[in-house]
GUMAR-834712 format. One record per residue: residue number from 1; residue in one letter; chain; x, y, z of N, C-alpha, C in turn. Coordinates in Angstrom, 2 decimals. Layout:
N
(NUM,"A","A",(X,Y,Z),(X,Y,Z),(X,Y,Z))
...
//
This chain:
243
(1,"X","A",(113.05,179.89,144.01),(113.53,180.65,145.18),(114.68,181.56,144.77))
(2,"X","A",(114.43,182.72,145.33),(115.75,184.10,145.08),(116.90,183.50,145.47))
(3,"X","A",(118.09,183.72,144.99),(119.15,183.04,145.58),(120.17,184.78,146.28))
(4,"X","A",(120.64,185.16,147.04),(121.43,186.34,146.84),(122.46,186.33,147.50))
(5,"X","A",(123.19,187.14,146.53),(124.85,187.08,147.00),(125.54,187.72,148.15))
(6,"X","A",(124.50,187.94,149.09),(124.92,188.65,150.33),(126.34,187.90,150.77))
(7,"X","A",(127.45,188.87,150.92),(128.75,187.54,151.41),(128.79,187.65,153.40))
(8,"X","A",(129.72,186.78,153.85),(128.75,186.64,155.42),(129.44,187.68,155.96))
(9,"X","A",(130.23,188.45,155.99),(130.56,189.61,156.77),(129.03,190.64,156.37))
(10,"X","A",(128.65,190.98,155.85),(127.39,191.83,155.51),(126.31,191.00,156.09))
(11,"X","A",(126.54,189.36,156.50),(125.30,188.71,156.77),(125.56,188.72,158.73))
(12,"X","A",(126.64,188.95,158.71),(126.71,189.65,160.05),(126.61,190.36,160.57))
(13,"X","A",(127.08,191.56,159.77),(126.29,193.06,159.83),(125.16,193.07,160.18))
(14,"X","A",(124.30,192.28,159.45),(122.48,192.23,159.86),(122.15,191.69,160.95))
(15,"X","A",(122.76,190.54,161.37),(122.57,189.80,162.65),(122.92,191.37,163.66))
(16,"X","A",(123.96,191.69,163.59),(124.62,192.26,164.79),(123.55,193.87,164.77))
(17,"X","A",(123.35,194.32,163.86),(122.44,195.15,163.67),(120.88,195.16,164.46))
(18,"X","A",(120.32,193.84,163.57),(118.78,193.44,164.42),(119.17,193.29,165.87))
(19,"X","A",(120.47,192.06,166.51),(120.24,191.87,167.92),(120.69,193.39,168.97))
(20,"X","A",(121.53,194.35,168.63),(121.76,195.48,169.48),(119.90,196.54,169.26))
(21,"X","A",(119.12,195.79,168.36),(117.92,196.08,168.27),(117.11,195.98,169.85))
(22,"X","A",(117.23,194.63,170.09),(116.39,193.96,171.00),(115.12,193.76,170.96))
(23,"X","A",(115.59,192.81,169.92),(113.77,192.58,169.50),(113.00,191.52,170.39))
(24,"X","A",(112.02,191.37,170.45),(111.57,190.31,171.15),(111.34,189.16,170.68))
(25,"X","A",(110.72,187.52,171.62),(110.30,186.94,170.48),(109.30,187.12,169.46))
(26,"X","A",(108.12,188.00,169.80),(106.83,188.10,169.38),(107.17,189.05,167.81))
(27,"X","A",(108.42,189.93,167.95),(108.35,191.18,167.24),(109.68,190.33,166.30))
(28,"X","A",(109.96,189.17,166.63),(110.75,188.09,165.25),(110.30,187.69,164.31))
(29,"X","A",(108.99,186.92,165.24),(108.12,185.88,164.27),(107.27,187.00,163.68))
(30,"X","A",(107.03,188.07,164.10),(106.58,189.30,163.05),(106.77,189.67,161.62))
(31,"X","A",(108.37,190.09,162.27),(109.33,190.14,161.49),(109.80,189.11,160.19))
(32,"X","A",(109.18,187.57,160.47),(109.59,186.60,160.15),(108.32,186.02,159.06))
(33,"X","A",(107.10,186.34,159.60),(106.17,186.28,158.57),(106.26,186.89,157.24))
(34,"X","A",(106.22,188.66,157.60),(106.26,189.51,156.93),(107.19,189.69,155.49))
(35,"X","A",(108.69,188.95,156.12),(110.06,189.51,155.14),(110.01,188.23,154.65))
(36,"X","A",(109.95,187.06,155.29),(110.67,186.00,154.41),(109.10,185.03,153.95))
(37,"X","A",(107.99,184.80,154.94),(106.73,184.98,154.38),(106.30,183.26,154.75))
(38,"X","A",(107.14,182.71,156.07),(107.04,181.60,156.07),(106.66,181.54,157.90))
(39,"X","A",(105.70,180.40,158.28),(105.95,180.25,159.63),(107.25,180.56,160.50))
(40,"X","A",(107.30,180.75,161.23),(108.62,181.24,162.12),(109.30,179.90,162.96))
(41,"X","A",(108.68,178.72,163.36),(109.02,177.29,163.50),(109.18,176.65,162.39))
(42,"X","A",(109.06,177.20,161.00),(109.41,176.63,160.08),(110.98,177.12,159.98))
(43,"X","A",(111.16,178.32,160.35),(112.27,178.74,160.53),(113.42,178.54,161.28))
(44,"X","A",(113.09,178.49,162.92),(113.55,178.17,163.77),(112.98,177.67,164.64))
(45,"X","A",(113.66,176.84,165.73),(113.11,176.15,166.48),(112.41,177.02,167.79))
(46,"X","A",(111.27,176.55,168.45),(110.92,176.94,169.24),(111.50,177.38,170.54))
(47,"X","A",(112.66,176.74,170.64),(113.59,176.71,171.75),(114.32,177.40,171.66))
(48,"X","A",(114.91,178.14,170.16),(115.67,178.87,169.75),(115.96,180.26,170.93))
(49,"X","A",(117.26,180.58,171.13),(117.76,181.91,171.76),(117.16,183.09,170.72))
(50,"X","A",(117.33,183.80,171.26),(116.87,185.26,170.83),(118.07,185.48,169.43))
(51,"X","A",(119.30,185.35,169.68),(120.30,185.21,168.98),(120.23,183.73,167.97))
(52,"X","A",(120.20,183.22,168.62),(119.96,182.03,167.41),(118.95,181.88,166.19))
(53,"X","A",(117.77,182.81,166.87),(116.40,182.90,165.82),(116.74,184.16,165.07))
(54,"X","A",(117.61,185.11,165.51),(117.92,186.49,164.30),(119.10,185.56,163.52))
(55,"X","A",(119.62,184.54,163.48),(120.88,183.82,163.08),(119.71,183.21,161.59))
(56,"X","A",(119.09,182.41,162.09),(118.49,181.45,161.76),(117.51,182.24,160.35))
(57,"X","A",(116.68,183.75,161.18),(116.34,183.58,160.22),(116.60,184.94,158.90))
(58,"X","A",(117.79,185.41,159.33),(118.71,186.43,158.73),(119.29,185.16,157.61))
(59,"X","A",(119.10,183.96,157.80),(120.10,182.82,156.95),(119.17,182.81,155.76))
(60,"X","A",(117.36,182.75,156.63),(116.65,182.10,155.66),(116.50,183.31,154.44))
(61,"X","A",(116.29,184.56,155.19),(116.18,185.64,154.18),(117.29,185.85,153.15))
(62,"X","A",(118.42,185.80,153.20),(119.81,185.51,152.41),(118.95,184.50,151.29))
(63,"X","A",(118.85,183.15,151.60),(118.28,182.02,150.73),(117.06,182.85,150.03))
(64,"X","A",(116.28,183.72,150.66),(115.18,184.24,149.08),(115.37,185.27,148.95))
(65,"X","A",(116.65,186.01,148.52),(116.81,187.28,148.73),(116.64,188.39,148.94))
(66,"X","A",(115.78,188.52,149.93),(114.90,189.33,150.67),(115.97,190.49,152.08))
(67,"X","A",(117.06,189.86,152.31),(117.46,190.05,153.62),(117.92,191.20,153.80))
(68,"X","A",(117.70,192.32,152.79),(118.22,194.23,152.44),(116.34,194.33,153.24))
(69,"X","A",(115.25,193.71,153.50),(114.14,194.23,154.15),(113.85,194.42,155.38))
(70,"X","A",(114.97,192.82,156.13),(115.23,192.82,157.27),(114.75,194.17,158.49))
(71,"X","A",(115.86,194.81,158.40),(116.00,195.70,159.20),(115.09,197.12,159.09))
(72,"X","A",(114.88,197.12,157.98),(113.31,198.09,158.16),(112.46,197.97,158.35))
(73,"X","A",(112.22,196.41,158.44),(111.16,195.78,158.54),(111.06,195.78,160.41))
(74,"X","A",(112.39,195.54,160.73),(112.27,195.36,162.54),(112.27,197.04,162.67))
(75,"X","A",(112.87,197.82,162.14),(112.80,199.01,162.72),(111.64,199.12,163.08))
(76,"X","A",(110.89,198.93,161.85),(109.28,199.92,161.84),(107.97,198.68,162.97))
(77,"X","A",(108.54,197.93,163.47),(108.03,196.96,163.97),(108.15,196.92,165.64))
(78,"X","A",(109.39,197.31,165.71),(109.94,197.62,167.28),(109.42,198.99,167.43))
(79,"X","A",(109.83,199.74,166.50),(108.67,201.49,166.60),(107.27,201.35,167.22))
(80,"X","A",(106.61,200.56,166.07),(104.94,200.02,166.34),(105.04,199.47,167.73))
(81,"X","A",(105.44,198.57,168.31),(105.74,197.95,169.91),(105.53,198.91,170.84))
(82,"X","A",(107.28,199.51,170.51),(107.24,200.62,171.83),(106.33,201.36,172.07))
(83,"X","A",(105.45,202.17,170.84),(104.78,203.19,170.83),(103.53,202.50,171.53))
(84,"X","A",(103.15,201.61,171.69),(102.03,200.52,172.63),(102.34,200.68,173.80))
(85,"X","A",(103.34,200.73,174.09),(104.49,200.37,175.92),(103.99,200.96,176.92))
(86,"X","A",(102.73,201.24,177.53),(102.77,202.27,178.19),(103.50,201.86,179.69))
(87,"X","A",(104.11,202.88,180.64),(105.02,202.58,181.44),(103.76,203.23,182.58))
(88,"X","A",(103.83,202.31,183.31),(103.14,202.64,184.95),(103.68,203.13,185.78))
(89,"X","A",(103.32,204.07,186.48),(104.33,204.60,187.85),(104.75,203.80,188.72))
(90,"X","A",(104.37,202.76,188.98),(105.04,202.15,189.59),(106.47,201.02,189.25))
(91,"X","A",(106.24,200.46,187.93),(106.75,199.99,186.75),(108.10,201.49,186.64))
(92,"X","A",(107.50,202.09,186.48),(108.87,203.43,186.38),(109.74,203.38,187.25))
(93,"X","A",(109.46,203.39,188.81),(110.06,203.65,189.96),(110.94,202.59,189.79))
(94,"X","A",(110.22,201.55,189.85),(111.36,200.41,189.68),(112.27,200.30,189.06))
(95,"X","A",(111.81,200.97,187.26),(113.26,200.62,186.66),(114.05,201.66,186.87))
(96,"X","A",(113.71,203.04,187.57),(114.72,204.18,187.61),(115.57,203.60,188.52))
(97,"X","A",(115.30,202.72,189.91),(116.06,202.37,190.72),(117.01,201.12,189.80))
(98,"X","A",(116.18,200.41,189.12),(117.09,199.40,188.15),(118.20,200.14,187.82))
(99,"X","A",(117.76,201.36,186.98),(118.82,201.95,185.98),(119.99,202.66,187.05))
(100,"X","A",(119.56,203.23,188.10),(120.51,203.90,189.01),(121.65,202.50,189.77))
(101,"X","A",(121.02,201.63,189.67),(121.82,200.50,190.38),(122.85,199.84,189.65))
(102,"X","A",(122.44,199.53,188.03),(123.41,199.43,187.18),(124.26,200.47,186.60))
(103,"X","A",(124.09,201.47,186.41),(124.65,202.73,185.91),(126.33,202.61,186.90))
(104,"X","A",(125.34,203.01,188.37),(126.49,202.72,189.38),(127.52,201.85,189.01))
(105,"X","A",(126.90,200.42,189.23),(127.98,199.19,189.31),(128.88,199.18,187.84))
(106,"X","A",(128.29,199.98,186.99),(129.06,199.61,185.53),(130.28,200.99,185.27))
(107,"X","A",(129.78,202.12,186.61),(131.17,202.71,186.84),(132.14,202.28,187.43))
(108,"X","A",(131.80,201.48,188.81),(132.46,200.64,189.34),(133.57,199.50,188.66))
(109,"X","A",(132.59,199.42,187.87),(133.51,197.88,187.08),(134.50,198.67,186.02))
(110,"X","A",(134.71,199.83,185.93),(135.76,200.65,184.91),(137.07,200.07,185.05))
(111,"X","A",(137.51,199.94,186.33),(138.35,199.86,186.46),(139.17,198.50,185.80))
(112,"X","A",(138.41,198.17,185.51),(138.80,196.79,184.10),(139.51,196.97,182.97))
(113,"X","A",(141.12,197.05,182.83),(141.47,197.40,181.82),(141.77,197.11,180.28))
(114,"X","A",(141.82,197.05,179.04),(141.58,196.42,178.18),(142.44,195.59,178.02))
(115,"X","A",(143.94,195.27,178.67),(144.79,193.81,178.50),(143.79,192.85,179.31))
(116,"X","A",(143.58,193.00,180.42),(142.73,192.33,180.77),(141.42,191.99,179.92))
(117,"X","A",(140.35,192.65,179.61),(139.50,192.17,178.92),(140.14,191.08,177.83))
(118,"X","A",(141.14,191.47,176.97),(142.13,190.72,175.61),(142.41,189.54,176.01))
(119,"X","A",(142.28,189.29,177.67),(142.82,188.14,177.86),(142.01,187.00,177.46))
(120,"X","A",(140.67,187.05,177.53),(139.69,186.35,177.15),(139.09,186.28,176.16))
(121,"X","A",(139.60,186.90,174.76),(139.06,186.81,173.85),(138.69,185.17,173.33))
(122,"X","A",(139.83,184.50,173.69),(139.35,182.84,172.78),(138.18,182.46,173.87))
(123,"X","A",(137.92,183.09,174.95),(136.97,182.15,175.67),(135.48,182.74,175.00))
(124,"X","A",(135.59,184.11,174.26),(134.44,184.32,173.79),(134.17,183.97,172.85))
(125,"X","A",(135.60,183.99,171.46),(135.21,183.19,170.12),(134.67,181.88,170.38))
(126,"X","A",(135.09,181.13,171.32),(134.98,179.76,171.12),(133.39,179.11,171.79))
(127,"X","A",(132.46,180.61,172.42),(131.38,180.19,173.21),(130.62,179.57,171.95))
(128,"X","A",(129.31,179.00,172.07),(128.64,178.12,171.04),(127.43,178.69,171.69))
(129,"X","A",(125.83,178.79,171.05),(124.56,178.99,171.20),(124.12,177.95,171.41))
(130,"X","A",(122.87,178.16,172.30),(122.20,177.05,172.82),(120.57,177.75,174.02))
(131,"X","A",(120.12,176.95,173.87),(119.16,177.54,174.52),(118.79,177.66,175.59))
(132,"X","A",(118.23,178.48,176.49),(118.62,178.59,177.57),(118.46,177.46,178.74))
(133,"X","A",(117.09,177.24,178.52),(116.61,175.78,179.56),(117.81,174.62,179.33))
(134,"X","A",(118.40,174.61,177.98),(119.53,173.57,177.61),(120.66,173.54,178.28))
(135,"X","A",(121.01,175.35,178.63),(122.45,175.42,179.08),(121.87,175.65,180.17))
(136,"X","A",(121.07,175.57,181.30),(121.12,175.65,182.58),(120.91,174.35,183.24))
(137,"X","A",(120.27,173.26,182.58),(119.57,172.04,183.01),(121.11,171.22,182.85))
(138,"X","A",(121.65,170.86,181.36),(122.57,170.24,180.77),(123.79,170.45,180.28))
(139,"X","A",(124.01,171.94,180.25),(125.89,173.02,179.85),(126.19,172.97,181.12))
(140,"X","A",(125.49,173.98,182.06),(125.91,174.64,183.57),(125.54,173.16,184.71))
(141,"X","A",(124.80,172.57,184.47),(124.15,171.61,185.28),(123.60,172.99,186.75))
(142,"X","A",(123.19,173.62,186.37),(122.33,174.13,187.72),(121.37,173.36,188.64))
(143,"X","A",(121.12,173.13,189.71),(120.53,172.69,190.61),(119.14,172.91,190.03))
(144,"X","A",(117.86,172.06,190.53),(116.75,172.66,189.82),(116.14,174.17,190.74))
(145,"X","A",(116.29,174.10,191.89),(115.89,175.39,192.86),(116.68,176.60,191.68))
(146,"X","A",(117.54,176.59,191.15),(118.73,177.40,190.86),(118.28,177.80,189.04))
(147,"X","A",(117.54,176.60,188.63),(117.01,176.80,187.32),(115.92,177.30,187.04))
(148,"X","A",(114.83,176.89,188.47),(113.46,177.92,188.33),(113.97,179.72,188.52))
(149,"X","A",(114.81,179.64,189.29),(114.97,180.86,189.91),(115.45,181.53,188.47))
(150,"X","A",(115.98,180.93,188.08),(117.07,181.76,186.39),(116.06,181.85,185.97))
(151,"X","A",(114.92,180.76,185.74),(114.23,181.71,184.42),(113.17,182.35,185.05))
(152,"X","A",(112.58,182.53,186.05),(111.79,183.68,186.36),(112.83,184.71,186.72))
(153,"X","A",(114.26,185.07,187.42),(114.44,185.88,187.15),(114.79,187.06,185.96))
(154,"X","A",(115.00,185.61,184.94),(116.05,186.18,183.98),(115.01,187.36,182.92))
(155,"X","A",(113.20,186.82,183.31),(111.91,187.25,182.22),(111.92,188.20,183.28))
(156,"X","A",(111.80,189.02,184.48),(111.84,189.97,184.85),(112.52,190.78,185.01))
(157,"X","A",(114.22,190.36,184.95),(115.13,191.63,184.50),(114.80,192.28,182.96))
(158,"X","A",(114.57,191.19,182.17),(114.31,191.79,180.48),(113.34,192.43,180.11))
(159,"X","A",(112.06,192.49,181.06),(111.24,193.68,181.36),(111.63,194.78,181.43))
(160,"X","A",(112.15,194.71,182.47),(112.53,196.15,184.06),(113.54,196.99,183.41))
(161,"X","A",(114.92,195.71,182.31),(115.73,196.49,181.50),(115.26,197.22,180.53))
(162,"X","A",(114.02,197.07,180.24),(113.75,197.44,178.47),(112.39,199.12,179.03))
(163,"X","A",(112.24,198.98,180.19),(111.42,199.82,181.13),(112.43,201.03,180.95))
(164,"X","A",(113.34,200.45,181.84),(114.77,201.47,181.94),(115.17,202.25,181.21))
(165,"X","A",(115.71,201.19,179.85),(116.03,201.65,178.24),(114.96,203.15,178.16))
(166,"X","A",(113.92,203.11,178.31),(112.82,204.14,177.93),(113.00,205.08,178.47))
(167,"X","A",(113.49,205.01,179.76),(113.60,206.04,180.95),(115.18,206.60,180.50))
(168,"X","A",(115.64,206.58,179.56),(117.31,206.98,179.48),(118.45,206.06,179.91))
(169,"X","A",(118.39,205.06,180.61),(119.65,204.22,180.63),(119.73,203.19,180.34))
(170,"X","A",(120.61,203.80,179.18),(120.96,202.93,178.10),(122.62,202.14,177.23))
(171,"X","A",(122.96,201.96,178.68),(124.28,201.48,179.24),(124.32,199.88,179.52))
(172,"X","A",(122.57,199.61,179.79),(122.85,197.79,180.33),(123.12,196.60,179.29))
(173,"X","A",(123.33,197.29,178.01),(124.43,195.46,177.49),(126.07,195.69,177.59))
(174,"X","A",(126.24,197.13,177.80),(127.49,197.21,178.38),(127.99,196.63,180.12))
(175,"X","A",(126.96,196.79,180.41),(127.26,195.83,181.80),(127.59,194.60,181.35))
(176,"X","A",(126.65,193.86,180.56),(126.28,192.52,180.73),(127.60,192.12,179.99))
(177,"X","A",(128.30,192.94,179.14),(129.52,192.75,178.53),(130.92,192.38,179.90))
(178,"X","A",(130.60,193.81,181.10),(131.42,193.60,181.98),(131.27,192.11,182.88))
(179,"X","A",(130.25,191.96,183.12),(130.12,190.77,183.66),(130.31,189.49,183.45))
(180,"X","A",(130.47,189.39,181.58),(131.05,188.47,181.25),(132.27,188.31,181.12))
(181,"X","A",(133.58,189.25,181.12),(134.85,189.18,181.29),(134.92,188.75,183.10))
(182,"X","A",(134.01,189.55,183.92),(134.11,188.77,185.32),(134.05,187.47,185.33))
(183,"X","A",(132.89,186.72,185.03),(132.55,186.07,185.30),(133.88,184.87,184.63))
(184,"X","A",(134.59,185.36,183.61),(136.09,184.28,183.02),(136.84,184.45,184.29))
(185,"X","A",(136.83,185.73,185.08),(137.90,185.66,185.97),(137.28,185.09,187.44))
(186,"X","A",(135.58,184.46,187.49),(135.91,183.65,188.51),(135.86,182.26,188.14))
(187,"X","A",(136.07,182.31,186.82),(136.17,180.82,186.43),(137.74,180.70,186.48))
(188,"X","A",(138.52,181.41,186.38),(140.04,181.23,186.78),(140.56,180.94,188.44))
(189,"X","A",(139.65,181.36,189.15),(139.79,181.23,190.37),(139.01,179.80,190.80))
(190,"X","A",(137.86,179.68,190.50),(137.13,178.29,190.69),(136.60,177.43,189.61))
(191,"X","A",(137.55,176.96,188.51),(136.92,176.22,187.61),(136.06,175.38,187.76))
(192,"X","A",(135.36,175.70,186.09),(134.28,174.61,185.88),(134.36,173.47,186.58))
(193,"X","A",(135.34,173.01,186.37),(135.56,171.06,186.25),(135.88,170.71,187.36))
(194,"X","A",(135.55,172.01,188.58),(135.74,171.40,189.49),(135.06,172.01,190.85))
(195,"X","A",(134.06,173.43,190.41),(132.82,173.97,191.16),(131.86,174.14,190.58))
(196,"X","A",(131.08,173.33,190.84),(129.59,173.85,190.36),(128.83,175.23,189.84))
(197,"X","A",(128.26,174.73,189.17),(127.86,176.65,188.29),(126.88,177.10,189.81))
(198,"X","A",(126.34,176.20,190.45),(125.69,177.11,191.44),(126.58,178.04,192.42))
(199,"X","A",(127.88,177.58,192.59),(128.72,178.30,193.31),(129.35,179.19,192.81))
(200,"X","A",(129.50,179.31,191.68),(130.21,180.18,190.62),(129.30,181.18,190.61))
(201,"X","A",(128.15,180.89,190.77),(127.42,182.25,190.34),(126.98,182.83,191.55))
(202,"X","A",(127.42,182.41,192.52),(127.12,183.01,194.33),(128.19,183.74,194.45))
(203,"X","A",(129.41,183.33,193.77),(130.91,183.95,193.51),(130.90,185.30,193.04))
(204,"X","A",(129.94,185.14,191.81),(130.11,186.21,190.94),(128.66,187.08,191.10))
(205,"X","A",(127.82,187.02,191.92),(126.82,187.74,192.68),(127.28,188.13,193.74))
(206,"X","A",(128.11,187.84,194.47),(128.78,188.40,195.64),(129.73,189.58,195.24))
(207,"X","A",(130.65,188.95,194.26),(131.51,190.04,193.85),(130.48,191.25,193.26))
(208,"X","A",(130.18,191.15,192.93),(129.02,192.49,191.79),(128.60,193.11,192.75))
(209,"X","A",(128.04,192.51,193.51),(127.06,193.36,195.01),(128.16,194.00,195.93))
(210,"X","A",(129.27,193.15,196.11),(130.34,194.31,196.68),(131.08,195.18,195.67))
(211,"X","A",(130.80,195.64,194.68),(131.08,196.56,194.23),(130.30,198.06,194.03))
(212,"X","A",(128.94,197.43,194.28),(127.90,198.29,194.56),(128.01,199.53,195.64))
(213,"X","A",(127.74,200.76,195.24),(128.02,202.17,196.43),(127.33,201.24,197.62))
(214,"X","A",(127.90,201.97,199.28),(126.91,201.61,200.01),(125.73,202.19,200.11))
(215,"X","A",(125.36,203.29,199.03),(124.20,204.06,199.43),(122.84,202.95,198.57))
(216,"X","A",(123.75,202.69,198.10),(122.59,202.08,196.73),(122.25,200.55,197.27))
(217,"X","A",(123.05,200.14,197.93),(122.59,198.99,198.84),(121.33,199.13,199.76))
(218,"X","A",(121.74,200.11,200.25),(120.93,200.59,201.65),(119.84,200.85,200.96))
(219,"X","A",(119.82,201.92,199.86),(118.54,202.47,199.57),(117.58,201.25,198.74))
(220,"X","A",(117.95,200.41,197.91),(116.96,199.49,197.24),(117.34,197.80,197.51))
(221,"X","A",(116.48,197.76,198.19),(115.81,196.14,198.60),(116.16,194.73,197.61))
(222,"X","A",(115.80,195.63,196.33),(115.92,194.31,195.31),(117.35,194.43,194.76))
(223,"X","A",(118.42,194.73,195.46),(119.51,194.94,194.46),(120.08,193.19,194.40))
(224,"X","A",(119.97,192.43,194.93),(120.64,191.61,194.85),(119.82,190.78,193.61))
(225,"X","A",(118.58,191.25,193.72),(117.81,190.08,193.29),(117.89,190.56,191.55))
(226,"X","A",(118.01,191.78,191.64),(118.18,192.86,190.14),(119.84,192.17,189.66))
(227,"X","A",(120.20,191.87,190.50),(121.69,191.17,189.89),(121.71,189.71,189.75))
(228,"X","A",(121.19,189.33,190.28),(120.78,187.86,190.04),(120.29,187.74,188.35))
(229,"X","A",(119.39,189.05,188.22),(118.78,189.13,186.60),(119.66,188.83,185.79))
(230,"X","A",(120.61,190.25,185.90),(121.51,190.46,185.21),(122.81,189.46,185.15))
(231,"X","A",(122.92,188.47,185.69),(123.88,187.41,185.60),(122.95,186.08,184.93))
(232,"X","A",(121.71,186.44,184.90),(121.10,185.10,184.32),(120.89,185.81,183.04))
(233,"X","A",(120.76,187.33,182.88),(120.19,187.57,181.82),(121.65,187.30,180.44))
(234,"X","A",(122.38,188.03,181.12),(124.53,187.60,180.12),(124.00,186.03,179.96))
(235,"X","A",(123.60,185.47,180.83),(124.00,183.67,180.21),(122.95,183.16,178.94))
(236,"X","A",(121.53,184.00,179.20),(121.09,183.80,178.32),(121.74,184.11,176.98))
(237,"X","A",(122.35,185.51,176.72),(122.84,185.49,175.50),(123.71,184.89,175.21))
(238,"X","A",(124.02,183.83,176.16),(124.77,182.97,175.74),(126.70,183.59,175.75))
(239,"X","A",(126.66,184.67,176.88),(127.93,185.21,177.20),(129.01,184.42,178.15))
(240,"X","A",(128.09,183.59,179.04),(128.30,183.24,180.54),(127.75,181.67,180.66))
(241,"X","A",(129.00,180.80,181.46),(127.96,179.80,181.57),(127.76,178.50,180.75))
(242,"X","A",(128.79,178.57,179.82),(128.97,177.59,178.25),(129.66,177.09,178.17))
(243,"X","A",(129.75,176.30,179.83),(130.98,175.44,179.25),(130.47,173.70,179.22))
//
């Protein structure tokens, strides 16, 4: 086996590289055959986060020194994908209203200034990966009504977002960034250890939706439910939600 001297700041580089990618799972284990040349559950676990499986197997490629293929390998792989994608008119409408609804709220949330964001830095070094059914069932303890709802919503925002992405707005992990400095500041107001993540996140869906224009309320139906996504979709990456 190749051994290579990649040192881990460069082995982070690659992680942080592939995940602002947004690859999927299908276009990993692709990825995962191809470069390192081994089953992809041999690699990582099935349960694995999206982040945990570019972790996992950015590690294994390092071990046969393969991991300089990585990323051309996802380029030309996520290329091949998209160029498949075809977008439906109706599929469009939706995410233009997606993209107009977040665009909005992520001007809204400007007003967030960077001492503030600084304030939370140890709460982000110190988050840990885990998978999602793990941290909603057994991290967050969510209700089960509250856990079906996360993961069907959370697989139809990551659609509708990646719809969007196509259509030009291409601003939503910068939301999901804002929402996770929110979401520390309604854990300062109603801690963990002593409100339930189901209320915390009615907290922090309430707040988001009143920040929303009133036009954009009025005009689309699903906004609440499009934010519901986007607060399940931050926890998936494991931003929100870890304690």
């Amino acid at each position: 086996m190749a051994i290579s001297n990649t040192s881990e700041p460069e082995k982070q580089l690659i992680i942080d590289k592939i995940h602002e990618m947004q690859p999927t799972y299908a276009q990993i284990e692709r990825v995962c055959r191809l470069v390192v040349e081994e089953n992809p559950f041999d690699v990582y676990s099935n349960q694995a986060t999206i982040i945990q499986a570019i972790g996992l197997l950015v590690d294994r490629s390092v071990q046969k020194g393969v991991s300089e293929m990585l990323i051309p390998e996802f380029e030309k792989t996520i290329h091949s994908f998209d160029s498949q994608f075809v977008i439906r008119p109706l599929d469009a409408d939706l995410a233009n209203q997606f993209g107009n609804m977040f665009t909005s709220l992520l001007h809204a949330l400007e007003q967030m200034n960077d001492e503030e964001l600084e304030k939370y830095t140890a709460d982000i070094d110190t988050a840990d990966m885990t998978s999602f059914q793990d941290k909603l069932e057994n991290k967050a303890k969510f209700s089960k009504d509250k856990q079906a709802h996360a993961m069907r919503s959370r697989t139809e925002i990551s659609v509708l977002q990646r719809i969007a992405k196509k259509l030009g707005y291409t601003k939503y992990n910068k939301l999901k960034k804002k929402v996770m400095y929110l979401y520390f500041r309604i854990c300062d107001n109603y801690p963990a250890d002593t409100y339930k993540a189901d209320f915390r996140f009615e907290r922090l869906l309430e707040y988001l939706y009143a920040q929303l224009p009133l036009h954009i309320r009025e005009q689309f139906d699903e906004s609440l439910e499009h934010l519901s996504g986007v607060i399940f979709d931050t926890a998936y990456d494991c931003y929100i939600f870890n304690e």
